[in-house]
C-alpha positions as CSV (number, residue, x, y, z in Angstrom):
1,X,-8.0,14.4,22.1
2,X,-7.7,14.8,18.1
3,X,-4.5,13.9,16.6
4,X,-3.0,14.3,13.2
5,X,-1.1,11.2,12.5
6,X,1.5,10.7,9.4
7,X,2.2,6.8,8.1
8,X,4.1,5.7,5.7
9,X,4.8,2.5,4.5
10,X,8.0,1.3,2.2
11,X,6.7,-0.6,-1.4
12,X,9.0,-3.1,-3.3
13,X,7.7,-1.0,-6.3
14,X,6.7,2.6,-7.7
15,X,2.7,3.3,-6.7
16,X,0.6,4.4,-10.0
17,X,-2.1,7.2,-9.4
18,X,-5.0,4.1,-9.4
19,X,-3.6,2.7,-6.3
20,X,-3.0,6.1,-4.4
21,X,-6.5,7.1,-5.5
22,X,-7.7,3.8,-4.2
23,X,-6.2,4.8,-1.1
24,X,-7.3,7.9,-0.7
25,X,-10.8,6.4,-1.2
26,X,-10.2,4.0,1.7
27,X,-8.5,6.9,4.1
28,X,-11.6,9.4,3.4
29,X,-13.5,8.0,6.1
30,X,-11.0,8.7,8.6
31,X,-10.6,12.5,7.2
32,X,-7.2,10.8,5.4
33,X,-5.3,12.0,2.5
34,X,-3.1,9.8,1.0
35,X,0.7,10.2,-0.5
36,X,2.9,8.3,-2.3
37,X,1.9,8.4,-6.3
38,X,5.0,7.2,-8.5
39,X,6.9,6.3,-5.4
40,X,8.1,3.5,-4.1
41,X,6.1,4.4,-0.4
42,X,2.8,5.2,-0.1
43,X,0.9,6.8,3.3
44,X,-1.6,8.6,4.7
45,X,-2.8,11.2,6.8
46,X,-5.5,10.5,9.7
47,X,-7.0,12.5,12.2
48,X,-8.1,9.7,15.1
49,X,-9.1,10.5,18.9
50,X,-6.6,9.0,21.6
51,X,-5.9,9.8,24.8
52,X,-1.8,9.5,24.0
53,X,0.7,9.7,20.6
54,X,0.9,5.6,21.2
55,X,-2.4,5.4,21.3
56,X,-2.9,7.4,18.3
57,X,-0.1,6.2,16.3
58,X,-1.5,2.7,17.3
59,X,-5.1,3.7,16.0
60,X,-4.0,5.0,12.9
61,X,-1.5,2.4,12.2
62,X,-4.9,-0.3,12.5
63,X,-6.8,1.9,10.0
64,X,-3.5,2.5,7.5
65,X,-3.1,-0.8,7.6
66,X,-6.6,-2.0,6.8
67,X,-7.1,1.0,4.0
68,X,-3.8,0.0,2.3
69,X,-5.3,-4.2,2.0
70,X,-8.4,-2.5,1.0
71,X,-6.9,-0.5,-1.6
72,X,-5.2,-4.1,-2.5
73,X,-1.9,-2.5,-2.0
74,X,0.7,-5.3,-1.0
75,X,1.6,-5.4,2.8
76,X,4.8,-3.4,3.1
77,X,6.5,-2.3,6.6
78,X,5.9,0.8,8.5
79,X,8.7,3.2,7.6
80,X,7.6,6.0,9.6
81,X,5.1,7.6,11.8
82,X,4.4,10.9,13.6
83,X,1.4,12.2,15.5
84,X,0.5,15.7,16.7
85,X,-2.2,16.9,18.7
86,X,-4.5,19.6,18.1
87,X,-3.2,21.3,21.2
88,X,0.7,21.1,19.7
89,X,-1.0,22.1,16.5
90,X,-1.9,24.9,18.1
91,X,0.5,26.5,19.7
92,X,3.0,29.1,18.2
């Protein structure tokens, strides 16, 4: 199943544009968007395939995780997550 998952992670600083767009860059291969320009938290978007929301949040978290180092953002915690699956997404 395709899930829709929302990650964010809290910065000790405010993100410029450059590092967002780095991001973005990094999340594209996952179908990501990325958030977070002149904040102090920056996240992402991703559509993964998982059989269950913790295996989806899971997924995603890997790939966020690996984007953000390969954007050269500074490792920052996990403030918040949420997943929904195109079935949920779906329904009125």
């Amino acid at each position: 199943m395709r899930w829709s998952v929302g990650i964010e992670a809290q910065s000790d600083r405010v993100l410029s544009r450059e590092e967002i767009v780095e991001l973005a860059d990094a999340v594209a291969a996952c179908n990501g968007i990325a958030t977070g320009i002149g904040t102090d938290r920056y996240g992402a978007q991703l559509i993964v395939d998982a059989a269950s929301r913790v295996e989806a949040v899971s997924t995603a978290t890997e790939i966020f995780l690996a984007a953000a180092a390969a954007a050269g953002l500074a490792p920052a915690p996990v403030v918040r997550t949420e997943a929904v699956s195109e079935d949920e997404d779906d329904s009125p």
